[in-house]
C-alpha positions as a printed Julia matrix, in Angstrom:
112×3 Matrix{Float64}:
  -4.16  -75.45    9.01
  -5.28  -78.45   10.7
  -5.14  -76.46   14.24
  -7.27  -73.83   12.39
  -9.69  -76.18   11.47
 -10.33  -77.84   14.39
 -11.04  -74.72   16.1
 -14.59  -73.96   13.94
 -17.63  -75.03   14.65
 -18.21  -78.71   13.8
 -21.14  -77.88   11.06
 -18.06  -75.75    9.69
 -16.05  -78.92    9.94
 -18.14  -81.25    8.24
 -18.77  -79.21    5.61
 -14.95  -78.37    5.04
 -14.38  -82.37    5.37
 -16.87  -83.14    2.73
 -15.97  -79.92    0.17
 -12.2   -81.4     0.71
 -13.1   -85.04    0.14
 -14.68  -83.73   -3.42
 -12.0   -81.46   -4.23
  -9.17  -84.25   -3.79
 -11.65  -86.52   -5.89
 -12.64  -84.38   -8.97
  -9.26  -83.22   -9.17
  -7.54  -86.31   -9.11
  -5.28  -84.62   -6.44
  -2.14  -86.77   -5.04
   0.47  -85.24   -2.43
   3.65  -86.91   -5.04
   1.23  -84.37   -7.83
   4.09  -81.67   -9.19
   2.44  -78.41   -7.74
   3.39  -76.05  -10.45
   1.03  -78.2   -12.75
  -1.64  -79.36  -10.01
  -5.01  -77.7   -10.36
  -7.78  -77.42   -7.19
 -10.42  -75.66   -5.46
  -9.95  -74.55   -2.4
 -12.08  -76.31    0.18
 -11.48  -73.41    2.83
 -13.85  -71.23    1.25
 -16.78  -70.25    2.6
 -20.02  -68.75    0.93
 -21.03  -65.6     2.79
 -17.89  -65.83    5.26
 -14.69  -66.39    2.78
 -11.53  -67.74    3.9
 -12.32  -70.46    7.02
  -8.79  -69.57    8.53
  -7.44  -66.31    6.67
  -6.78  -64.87   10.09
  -5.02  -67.67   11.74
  -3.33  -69.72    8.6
  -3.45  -68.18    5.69
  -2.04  -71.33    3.79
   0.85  -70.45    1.33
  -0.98  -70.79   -2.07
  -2.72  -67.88   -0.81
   0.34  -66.0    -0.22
   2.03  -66.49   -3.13
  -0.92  -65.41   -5.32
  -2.01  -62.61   -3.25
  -4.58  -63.68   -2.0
  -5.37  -60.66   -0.51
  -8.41  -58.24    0.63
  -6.34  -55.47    0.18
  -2.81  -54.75   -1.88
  -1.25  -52.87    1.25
  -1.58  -56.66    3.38
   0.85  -57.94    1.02
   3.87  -58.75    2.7
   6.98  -57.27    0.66
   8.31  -60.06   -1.99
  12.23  -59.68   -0.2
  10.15  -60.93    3.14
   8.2   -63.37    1.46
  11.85  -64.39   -0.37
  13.63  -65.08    2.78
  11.16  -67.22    4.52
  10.66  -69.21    1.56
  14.49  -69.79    1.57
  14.39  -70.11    5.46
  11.63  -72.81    5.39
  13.06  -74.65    2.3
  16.23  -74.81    4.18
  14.45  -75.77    7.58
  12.62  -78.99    5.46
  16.02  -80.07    3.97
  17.76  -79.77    7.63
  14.28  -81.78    9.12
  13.69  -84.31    6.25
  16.71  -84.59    4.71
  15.02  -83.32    1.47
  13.09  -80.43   -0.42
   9.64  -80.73    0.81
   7.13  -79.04   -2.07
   3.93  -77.47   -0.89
   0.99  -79.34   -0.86
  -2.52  -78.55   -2.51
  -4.81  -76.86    0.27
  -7.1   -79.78   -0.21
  -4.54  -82.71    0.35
  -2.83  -80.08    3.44
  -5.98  -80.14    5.05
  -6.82  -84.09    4.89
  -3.37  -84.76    5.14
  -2.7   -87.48    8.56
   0.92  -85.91    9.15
C-alpha cells in the first residue's frame, strides 16, 4: 500500500497522511489491537474519487468484506482460501510466527 501511496499526487498524500493520523487517533488504533475486535475508518477513501489504490492494492480488509463495485469482481472464496493459507504459511516461514493483518490505517503509517 505504501508503494501505492507514494505514487499519488502529494495534495493526495497529505491529505491521506492527515485522514490516517486521525483515524489511528480517534480510534485508539494499535498494530498488537486483536483485528477481529478493532474498529476504523478507512483513510484511503476519497470523496468524489473512492478507493486511493483499489486498482493497484486493494488492501485485504477490502477483500474479505467485498469490497467490491461489482459481485462478478469477487474472486471465488476457494481462491481467496488458498492464498490466505499460502500467505499465513509464507509469514510463519519469514517471521517465525502468525502475522495478523493490520488496520488499513496503522498499514499505511506503518515504518516496516
Amino acid at each position: 500500500m505504501k508503494n501505492a501511496v507514494s505514487e499519488l499526487p502529494l495534495a493526495l498524500q497529505e491529505k491521506l497522511a492527515a485522514r490516517t493520523s486521525a483515524a489511528i487517533e480517534k480510534y485508539n488504533l494499535r498494530s498488537t489491537e486483536d483485528p477481529e475486535t478493532a474498529t476504523y475508518a478507512c483513510p484511503l477513501f476519497e470523496q468524489s474519487i473512492g478507493c486511493l489504490v483499489h486498482s493497484t492494492a486493494k488492501p485485504f480488509p477490502c477483500i474479505a468484506h467485498a469490497c467490491y463495485e461489482r459481485r462478478e469482481d469477487l474472486p471465488p472464496d476457494e481462491l481467496l482460501n488458498s492464498a490466505e493459507t499460502a500467505i499465513e504459511t509464507l509469514n510463519i516461514q519469514t517471521y517465525g510466527k502468525r502475522v495478523s493483518p493490520l488496520a488499513i490505517p496503522l498499514a499505511v503509517n506503518s515504518t516496516t
